[in-house]
KOLMIDREN-383750 format. One record per residue (C-alpha): residue number from 1; residue in one letter; x, y, z. Coordinates in steps of 0.02 Angstrom, whole numbers, m for minus. Example, Ala and Ser with C-alpha at 12.3 -4.5 7.8 and 13.67 -1.06 7.14 Angstrom:
BEGIN
1_A_615_m225_390 $
2_S_684_m53_357 $
// end
This chain:
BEGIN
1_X_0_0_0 $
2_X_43_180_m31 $
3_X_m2_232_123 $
4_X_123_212_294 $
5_X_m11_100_371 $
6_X_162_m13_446 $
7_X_224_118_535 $
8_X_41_179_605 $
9_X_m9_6_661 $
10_X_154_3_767 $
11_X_148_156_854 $
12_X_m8_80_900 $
13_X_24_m83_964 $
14_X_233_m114_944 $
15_X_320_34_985 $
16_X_467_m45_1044 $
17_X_465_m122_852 $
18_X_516_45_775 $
19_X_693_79_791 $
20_X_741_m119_748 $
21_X_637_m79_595 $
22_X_749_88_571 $
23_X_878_m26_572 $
24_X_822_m154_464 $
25_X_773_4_355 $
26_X_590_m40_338 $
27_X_545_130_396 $
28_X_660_315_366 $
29_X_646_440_514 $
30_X_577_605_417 $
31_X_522_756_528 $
32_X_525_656_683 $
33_X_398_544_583 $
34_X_439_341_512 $
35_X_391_325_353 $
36_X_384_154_256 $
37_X_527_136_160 $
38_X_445_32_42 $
39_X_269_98_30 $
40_X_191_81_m148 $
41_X_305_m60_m185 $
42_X_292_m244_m234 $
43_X_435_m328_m107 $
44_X_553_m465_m161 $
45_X_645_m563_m44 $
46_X_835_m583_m41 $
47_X_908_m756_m5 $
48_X_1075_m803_41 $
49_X_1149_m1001_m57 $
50_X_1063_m1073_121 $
51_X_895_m1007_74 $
52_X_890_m882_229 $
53_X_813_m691_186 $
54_X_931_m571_223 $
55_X_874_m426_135 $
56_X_729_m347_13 $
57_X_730_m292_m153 $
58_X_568_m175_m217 $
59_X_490_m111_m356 $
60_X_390_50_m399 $
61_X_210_m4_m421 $
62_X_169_161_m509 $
63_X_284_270_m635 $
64_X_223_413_m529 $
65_X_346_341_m371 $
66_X_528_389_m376 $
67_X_648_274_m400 $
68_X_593_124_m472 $
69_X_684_m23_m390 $
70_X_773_15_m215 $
71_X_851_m112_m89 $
72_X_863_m140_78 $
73_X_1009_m32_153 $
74_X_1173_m132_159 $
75_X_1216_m206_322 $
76_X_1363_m315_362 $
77_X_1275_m464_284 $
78_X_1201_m383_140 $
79_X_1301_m292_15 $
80_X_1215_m252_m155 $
81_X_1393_m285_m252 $
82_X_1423_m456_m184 $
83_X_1233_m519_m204 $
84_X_1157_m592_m356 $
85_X_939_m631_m333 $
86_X_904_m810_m372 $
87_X_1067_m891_m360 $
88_X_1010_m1007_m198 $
89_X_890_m1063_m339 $
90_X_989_m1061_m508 $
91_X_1157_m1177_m404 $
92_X_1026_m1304_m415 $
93_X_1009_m1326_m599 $
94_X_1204_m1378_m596 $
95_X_1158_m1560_m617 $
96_X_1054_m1499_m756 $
97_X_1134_m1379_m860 $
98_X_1317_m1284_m851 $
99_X_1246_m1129_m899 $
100_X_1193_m968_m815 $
101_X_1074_m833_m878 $
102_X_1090_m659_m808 $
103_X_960_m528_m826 $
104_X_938_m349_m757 $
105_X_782_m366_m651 $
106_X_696_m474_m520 $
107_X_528_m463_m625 $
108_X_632_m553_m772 $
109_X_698_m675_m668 $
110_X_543_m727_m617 $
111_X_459_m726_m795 $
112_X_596_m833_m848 $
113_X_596_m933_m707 $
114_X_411_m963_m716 $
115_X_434_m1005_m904 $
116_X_560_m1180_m854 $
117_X_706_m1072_m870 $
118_X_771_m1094_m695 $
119_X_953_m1044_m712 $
120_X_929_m856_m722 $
121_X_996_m746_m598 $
122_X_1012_m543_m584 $
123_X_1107_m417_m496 $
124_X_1039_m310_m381 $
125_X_1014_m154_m432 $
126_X_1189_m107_m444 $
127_X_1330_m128_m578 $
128_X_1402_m278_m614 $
129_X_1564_m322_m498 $
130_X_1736_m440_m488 $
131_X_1608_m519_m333 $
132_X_1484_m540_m434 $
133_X_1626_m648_m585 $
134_X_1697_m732_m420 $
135_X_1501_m803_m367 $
136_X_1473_m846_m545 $
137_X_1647_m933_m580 $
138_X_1606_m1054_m434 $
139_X_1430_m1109_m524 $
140_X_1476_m1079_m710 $
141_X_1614_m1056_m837 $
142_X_1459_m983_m961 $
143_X_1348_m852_m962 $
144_X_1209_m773_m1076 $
145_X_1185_m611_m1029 $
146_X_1019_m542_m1065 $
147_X_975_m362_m1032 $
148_X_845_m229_m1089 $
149_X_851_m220_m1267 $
150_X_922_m46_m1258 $
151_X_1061_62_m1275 $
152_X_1077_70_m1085 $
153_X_1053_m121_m1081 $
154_X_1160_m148_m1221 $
155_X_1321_m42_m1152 $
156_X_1303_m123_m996 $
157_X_1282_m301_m1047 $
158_X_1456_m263_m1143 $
159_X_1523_m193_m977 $
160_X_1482_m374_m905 $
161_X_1543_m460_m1033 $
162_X_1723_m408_m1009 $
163_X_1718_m395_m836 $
164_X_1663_m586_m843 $
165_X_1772_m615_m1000 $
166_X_1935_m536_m880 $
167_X_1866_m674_m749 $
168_X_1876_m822_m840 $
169_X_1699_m839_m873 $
170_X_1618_m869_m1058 $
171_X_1493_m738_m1086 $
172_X_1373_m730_m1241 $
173_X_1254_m600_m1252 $
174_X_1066_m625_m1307 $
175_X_1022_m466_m1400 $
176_X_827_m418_m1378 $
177_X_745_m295_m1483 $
178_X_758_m110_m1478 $
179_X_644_m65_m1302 $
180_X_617_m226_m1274 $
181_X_660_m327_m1079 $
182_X_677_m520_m1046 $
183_X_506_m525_m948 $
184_X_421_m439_m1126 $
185_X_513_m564_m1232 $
186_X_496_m706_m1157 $
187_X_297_m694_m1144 $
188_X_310_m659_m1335 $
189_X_418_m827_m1410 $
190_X_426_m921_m1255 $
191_X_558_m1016_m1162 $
192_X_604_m1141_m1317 $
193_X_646_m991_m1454 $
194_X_707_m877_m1302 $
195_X_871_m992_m1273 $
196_X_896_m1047_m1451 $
197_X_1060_m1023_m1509 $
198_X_1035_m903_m1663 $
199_X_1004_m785_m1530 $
200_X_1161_m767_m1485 $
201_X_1318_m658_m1514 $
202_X_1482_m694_m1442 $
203_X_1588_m559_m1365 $
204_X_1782_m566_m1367 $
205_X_1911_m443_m1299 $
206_X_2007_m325_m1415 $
207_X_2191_m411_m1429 $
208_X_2332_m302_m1362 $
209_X_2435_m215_m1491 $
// end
């Protein structure tokens, strides 16, 4: 809800509640007031490889909201650079496949993953890091990267690529069409055409003079 009904059914019953929530950065303090941080939002859950939340991810419900996707404020356990949503799930598919998809958002992760394509995992919310190669490394030596079909998605799928290209990791890019995201796409041709092979392009390194 848009409204900062959390906070207001606290004061009311669990006062104690509301600075551990400050903490946990549910609620801001603004004008001596808590707000919910994540009013208006649709909440996704943050797992750790041992399937334990440790932190929340959100997403505007309007266009009217600021900031479309937040997180939860980083703590010593949670630290948006080192995190990757879905992996608990996608290091299952190991005995399965030996192939990782990557995507920008938690709403195409869970397109995909609701489509059979369980092996999909995104960052969150922040540019892609040497943490983020060194997670991946341990699952995968290959990775189809899959972002907003774009400018902005293209330049920074290319920005992965050779970070995970520098890391030892095989990265091919699936390029989408102009405006177009994974959760759009794969509703459209479904998971069969969406992980054929004539979709991708392979991305090397300029050689060194």
């Amino acid at each position: 809800p848009e409204k900062m009904e959390l906070s207001f059914d606290l004061k009311s019953t669990l006062m104690d509640m509301l600075p551990f929530l400050e903490k946990t950065g549910l609620t801001i303090v603004k004008d001596s007031e808590n707000i919910d941080r994540f009013r208006g939002r649709v909440i996704f859950p943050i797992k750790s490889l041992t399937d334990k939340i440790f932190a929340l991810g959100v997403r505007a419900l309007s266009k009217t909201i600021f900031a479309k996707y937040i997180n939860s404020p980083e703590t010593e356990f949670y630290k948006k650079g080192r995190q990757l949503f879905n992996l608990n799930n996608a290091k299952d598919e190991r005995s399965l496949t030996d192939e990782v998809i990557i995507v920008e958002g938690y709403m195409d992760v869970i397109s995909l993953y609701s489509a059979g394509i369980k092996n999909v995992i995104a960052v969150s919310g922040t540019a892609f890091t040497k943490r983020h190669v060194n997670h991946i490394r341990r699952l995968t030596s290959k990775v189809y990267l899959c972002y907003d079909g774009d400018t902005a998605g293209v330049n920074a799928s290319l920005k992965a690529g050779y970070s995970l290209l520098k890391g030892g990791v095989e990265p091919l890019i699936i390029l989408l069409p102009n405006g177009v995201d994974p959760d759009e796409w794969i509703k459209k041709i479904g998971p069969e055409e969406f992980i054929s092979p004539v979709s991708y392009t392979h991305l090397t390194l300029p050689t060194k003079a």
